[in-house]
Backbone as CSV, one residue per row, in Angstrom:
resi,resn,N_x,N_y,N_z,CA_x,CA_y,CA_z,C_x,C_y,C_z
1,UNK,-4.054,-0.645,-20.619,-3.631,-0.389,-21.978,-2.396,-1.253,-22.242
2,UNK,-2.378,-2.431,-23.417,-1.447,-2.977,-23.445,-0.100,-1.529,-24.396
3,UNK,1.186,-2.389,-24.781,2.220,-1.708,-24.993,1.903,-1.304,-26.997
4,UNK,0.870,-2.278,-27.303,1.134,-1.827,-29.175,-0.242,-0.478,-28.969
5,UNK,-1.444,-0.749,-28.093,-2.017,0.647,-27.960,-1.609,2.166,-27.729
6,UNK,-0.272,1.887,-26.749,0.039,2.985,-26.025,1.075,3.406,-27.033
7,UNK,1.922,2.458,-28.063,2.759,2.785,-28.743,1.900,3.796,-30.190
8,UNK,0.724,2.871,-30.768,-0.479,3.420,-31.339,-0.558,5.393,-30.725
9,UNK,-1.377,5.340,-29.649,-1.330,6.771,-28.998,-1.124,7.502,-28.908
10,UNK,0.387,7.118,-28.706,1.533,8.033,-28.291,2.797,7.863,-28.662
11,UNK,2.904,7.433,-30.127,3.943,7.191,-30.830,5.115,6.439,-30.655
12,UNK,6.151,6.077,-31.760,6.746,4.967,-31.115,8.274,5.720,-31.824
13,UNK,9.179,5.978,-30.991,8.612,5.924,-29.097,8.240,7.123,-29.240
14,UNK,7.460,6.955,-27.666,6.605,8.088,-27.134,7.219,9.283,-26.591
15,UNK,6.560,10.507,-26.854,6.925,11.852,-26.773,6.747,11.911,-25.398
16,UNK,7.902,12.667,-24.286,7.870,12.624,-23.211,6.150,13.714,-22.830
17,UNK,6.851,14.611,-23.795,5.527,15.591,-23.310,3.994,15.341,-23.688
18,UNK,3.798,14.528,-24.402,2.247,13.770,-25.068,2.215,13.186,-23.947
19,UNK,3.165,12.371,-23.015,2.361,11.408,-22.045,2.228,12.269,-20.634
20,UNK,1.963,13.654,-21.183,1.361,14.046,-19.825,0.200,13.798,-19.603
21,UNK,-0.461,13.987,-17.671,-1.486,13.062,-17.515,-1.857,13.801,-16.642
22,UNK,-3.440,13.868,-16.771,-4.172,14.695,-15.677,-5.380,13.638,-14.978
23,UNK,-5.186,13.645,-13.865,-5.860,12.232,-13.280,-6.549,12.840,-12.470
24,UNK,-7.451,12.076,-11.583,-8.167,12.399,-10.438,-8.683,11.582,-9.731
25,UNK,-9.155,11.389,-8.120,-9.179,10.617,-7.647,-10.531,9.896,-8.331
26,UNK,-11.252,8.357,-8.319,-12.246,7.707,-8.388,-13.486,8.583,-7.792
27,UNK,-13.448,8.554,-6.558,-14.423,8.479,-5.247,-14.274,10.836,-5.773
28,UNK,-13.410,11.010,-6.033,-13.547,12.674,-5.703,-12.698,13.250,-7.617
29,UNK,-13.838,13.764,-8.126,-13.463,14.436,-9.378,-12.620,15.878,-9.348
30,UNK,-12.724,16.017,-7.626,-12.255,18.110,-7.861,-10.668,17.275,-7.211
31,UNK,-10.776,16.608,-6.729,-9.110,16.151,-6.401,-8.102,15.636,-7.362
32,UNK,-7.749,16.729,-8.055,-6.529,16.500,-9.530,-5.119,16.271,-9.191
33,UNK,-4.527,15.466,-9.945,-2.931,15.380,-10.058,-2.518,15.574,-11.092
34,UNK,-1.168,16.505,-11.653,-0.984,16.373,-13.265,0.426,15.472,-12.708
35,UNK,0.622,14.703,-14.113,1.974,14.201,-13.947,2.814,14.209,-15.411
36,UNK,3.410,14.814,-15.188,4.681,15.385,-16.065,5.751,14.480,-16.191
37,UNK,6.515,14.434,-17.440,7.132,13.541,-18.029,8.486,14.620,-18.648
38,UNK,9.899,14.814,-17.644,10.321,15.911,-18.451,11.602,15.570,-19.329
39,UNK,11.104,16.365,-20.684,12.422,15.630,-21.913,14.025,15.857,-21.049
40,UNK,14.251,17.033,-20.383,15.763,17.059,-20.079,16.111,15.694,-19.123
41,UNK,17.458,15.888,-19.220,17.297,15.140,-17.887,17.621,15.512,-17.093
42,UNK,18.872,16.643,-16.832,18.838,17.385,-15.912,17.524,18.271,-15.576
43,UNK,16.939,18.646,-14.971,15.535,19.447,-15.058,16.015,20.511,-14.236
44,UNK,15.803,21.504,-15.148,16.564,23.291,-14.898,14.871,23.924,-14.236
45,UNK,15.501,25.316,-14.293,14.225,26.321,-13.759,12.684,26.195,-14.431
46,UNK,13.068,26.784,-15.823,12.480,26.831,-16.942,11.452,25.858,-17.088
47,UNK,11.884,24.624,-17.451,10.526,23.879,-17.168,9.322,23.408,-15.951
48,UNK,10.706,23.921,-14.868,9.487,23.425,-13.656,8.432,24.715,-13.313
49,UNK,8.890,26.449,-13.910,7.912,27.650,-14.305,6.823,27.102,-14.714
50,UNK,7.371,26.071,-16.300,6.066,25.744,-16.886,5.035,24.622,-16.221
51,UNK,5.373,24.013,-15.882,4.357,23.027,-14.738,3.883,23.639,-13.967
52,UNK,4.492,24.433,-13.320,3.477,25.704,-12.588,2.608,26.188,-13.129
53,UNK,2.923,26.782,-14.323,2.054,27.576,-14.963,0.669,27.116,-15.575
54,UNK,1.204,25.924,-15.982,0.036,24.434,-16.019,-1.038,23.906,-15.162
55,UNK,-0.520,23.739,-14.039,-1.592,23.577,-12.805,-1.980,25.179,-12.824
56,UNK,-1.829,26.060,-12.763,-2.204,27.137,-12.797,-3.333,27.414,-13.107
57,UNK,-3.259,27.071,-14.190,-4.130,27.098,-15.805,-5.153,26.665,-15.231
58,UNK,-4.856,25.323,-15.020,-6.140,24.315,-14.585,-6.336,24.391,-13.203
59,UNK,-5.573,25.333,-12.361,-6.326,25.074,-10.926,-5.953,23.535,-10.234
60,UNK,-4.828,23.493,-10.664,-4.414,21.747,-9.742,-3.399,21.900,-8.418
61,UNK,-3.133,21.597,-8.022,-2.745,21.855,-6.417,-1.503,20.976,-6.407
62,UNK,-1.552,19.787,-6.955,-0.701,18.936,-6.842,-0.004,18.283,-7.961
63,UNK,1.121,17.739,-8.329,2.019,17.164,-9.363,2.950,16.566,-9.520
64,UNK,3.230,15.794,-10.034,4.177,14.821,-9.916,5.144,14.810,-11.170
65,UNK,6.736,15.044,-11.134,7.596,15.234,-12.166,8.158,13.890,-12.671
66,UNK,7.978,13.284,-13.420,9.222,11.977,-13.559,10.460,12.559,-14.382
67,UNK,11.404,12.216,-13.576,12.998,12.716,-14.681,13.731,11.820,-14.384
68,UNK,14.494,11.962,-15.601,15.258,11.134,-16.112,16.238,11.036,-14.923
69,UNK,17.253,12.582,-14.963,18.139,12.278,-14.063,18.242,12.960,-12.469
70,UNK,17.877,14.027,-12.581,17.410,14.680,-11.277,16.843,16.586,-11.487
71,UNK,17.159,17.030,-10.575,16.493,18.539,-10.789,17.324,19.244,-10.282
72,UNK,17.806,20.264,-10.536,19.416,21.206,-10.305,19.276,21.660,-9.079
73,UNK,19.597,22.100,-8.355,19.655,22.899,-7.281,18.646,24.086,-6.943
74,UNK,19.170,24.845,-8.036,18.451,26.339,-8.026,16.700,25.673,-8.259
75,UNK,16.230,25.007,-9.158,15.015,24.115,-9.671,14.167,23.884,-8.436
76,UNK,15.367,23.170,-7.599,14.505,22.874,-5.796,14.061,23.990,-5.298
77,UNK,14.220,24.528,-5.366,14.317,26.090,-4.806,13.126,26.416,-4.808
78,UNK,13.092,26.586,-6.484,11.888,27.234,-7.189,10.665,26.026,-6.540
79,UNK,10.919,24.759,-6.655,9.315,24.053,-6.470,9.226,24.307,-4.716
80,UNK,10.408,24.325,-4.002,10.017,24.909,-2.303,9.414,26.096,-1.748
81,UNK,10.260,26.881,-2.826,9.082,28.460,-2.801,7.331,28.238,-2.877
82,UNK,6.937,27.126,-3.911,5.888,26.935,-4.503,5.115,26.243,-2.943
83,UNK,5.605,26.343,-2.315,4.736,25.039,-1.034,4.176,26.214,-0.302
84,UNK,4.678,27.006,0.084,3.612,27.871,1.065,2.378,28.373,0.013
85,UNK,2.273,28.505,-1.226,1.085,28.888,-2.039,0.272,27.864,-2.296
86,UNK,0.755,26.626,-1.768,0.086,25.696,-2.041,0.279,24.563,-2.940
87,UNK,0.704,24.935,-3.438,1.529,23.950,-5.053,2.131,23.212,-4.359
88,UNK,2.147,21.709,-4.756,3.326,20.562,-4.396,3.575,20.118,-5.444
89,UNK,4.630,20.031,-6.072,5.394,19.209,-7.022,6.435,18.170,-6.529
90,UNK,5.945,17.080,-6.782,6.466,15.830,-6.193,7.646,15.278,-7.114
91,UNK,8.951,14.710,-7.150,9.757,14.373,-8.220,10.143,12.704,-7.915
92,UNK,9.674,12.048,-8.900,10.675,10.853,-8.954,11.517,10.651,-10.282
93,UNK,12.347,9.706,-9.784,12.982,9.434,-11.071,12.583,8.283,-11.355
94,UNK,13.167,8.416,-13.330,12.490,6.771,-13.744,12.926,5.637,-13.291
95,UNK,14.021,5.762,-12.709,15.166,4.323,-12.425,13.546,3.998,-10.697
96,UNK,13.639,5.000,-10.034,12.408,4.645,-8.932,11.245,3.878,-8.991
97,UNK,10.673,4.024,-10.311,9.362,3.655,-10.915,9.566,2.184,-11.957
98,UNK,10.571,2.191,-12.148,10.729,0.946,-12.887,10.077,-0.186,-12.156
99,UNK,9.642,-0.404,-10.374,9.681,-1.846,-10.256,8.186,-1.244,-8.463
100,UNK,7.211,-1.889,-8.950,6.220,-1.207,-7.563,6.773,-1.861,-6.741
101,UNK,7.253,-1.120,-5.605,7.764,-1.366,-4.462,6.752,-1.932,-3.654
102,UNK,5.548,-1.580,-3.813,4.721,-2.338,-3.005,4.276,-3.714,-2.891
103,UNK,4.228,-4.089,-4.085,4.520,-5.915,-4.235,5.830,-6.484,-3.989
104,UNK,6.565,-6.064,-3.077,7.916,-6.532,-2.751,7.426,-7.190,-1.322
105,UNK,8.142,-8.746,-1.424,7.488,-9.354,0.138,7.906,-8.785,1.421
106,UNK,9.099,-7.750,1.103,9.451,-7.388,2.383,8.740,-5.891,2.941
107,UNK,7.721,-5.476,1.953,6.973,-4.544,2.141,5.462,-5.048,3.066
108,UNK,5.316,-4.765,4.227,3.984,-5.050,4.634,2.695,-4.318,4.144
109,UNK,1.290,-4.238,3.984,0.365,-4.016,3.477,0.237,-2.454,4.580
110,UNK,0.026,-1.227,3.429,-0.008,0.183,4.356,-1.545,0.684,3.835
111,UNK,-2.161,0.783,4.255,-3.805,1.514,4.575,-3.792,2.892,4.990
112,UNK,-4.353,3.850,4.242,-4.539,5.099,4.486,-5.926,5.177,5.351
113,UNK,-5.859,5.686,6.706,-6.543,6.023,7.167,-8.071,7.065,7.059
114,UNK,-9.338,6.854,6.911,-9.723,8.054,6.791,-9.702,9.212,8.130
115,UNK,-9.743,10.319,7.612,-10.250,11.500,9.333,-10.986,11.251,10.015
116,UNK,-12.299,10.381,10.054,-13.285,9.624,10.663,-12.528,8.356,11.593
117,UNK,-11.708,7.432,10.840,-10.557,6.499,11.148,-10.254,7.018,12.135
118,UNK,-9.148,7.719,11.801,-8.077,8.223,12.494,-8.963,8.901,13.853
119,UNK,-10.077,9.266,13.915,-10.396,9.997,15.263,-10.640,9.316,16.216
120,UNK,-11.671,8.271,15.483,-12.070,6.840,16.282,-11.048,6.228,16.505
121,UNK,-9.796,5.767,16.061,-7.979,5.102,16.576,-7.967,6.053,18.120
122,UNK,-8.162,7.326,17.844,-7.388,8.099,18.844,-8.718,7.876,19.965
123,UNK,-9.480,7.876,19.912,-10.795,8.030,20.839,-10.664,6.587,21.491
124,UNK,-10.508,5.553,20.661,-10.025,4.019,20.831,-9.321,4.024,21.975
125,UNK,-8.016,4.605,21.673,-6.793,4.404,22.212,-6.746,5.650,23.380
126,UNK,-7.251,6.557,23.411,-7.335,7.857,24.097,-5.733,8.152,24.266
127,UNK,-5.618,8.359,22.601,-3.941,8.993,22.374,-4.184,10.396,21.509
128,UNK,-3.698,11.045,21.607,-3.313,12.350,20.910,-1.959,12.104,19.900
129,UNK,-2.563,12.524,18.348,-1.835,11.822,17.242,-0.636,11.861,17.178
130,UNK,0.264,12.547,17.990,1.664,12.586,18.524,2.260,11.553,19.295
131,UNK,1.273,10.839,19.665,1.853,9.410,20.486,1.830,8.562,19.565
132,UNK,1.319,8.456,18.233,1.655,7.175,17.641,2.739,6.934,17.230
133,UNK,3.251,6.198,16.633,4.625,6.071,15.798,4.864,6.570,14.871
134,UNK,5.915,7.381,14.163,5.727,8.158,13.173,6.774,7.203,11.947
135,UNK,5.988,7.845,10.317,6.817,7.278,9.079,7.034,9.030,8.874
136,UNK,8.168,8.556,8.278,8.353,9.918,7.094,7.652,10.294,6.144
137,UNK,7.202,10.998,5.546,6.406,11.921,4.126,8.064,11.178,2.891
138,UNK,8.938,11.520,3.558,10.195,10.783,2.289,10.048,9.349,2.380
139,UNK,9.228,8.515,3.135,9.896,7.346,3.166,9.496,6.514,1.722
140,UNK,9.716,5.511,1.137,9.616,5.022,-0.124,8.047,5.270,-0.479
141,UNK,7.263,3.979,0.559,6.076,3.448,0.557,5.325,5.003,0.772
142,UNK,5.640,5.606,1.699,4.776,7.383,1.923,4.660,7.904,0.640
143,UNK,5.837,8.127,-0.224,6.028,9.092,-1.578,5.142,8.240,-2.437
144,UNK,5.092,6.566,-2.207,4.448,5.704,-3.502,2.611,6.217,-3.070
145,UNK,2.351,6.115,-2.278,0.624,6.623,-1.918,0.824,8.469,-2.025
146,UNK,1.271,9.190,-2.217,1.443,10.255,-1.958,0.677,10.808,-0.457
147,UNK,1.258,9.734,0.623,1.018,10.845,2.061,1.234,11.992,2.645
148,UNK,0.626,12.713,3.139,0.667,13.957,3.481,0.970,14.260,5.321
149,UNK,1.509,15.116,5.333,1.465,15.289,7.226,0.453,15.415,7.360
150,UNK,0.708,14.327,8.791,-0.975,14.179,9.749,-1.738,13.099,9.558
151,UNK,-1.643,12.561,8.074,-2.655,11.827,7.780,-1.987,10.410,8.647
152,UNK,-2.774,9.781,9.017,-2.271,7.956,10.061,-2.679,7.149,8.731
153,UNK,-1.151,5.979,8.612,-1.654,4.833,7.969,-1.641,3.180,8.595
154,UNK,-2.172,2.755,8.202,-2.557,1.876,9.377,-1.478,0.296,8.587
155,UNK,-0.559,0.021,9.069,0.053,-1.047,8.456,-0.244,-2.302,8.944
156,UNK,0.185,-3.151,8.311,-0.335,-4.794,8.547,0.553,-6.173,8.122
157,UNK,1.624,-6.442,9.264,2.500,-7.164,8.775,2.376,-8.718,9.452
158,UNK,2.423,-9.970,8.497,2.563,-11.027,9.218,3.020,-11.385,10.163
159,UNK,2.713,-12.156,10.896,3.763,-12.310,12.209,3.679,-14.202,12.450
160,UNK,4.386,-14.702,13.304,4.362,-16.110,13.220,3.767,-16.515,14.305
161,UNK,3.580,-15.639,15.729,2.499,-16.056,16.511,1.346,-14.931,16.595
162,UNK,0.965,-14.231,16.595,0.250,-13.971,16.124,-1.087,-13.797,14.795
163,UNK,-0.044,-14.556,14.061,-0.484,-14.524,12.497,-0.339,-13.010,11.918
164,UNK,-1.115,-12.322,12.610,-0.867,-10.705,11.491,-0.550,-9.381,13.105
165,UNK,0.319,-8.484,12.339,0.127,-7.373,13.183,0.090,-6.582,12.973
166,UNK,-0.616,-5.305,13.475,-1.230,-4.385,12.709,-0.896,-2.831,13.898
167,UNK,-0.067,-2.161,12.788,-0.020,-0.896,13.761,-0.336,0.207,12.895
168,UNK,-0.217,1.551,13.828,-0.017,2.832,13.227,0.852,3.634,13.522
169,UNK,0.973,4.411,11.989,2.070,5.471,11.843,1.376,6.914,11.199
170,UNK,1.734,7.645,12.087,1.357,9.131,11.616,2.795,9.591,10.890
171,UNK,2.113,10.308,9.596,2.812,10.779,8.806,3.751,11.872,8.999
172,UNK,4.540,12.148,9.090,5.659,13.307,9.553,6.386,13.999,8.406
């Protein structure tokens, strides 16, 4: 969508809350994400209730907040409570999203493993998924794919004698 469509759409300028977005994977229709756009910029209790209450509605599991400036204290709270029921609400800010980190040259190419993958790596290697190398679930590139613990991604970085090298990292 170029910028005079989206301005068309969704007004000019656009209403934080019109550009909410309910997506789903290609390959899997029951696998939903909503992603929320929130007017404050501090982001208090109150609205992150209502994003709850939203996936709720619709039965979504997972979500993603963009804010302006961050989310209060007490706010964290409330979306950490939400993880043992299942709910993940993911937060970035806009200053984060301004620029894909993944086309940056100092980023090497990261591959999500499938469970099929990942069994055959370990059957390969006759390692138990605790011996591989681990990334963080916080690390930039983890939060940009939304990785999950457990899942292995398989990275792939140039090298000058070798030409390419290619390892794995289980998600932590």
């Amino acid at each position: 969508m170029n910028l005079d469509t989206f301005l068309n759409d969704f007004g000019n300028p656009p209403s934080r809350t019109q550009i909410t977005m309910l997506a789903s994977k290609r390959d899997d229709d029951s696998d939903q994400i909503f992603v929320f756009f929130a007017d404050e910029v501090k982001l208090g209790v109150k609205p992150i209730r209502t994003f709850f209450e939203k996936m709720e509605e619709i039965k979504v599991k997972r979500a993603i907040v963009v804010v302006q400036g961050g989310i209060t204290p007490y706010a964290q709270q409330v979306v950490k409570a939400m993880v043992p029921h299942g709910n993940v609400l993911e937060q970035f800010q806009e200053a984060e999203l301004l620029v894909n980190i993944t086309h940056h040259v100092l980023v090497p190419k990261h591959i999500l493993l499938t469970d099929e993958e990942k069994k055959a790596l370990l059957e390969k290697y006759k390692l138990k998924s605790t011996q591989l190398p681990r990334i963080q679930q916080s690390d930039p590139v983890a939060r940009y794919y939304g990785l999950q613990k457990g899942q292995v991604v398989k990275i792939i970085r140039p090298s000058e004698t070798a030409g390419r090298y290619v390892t794995y990292r289980l998600v932590i």
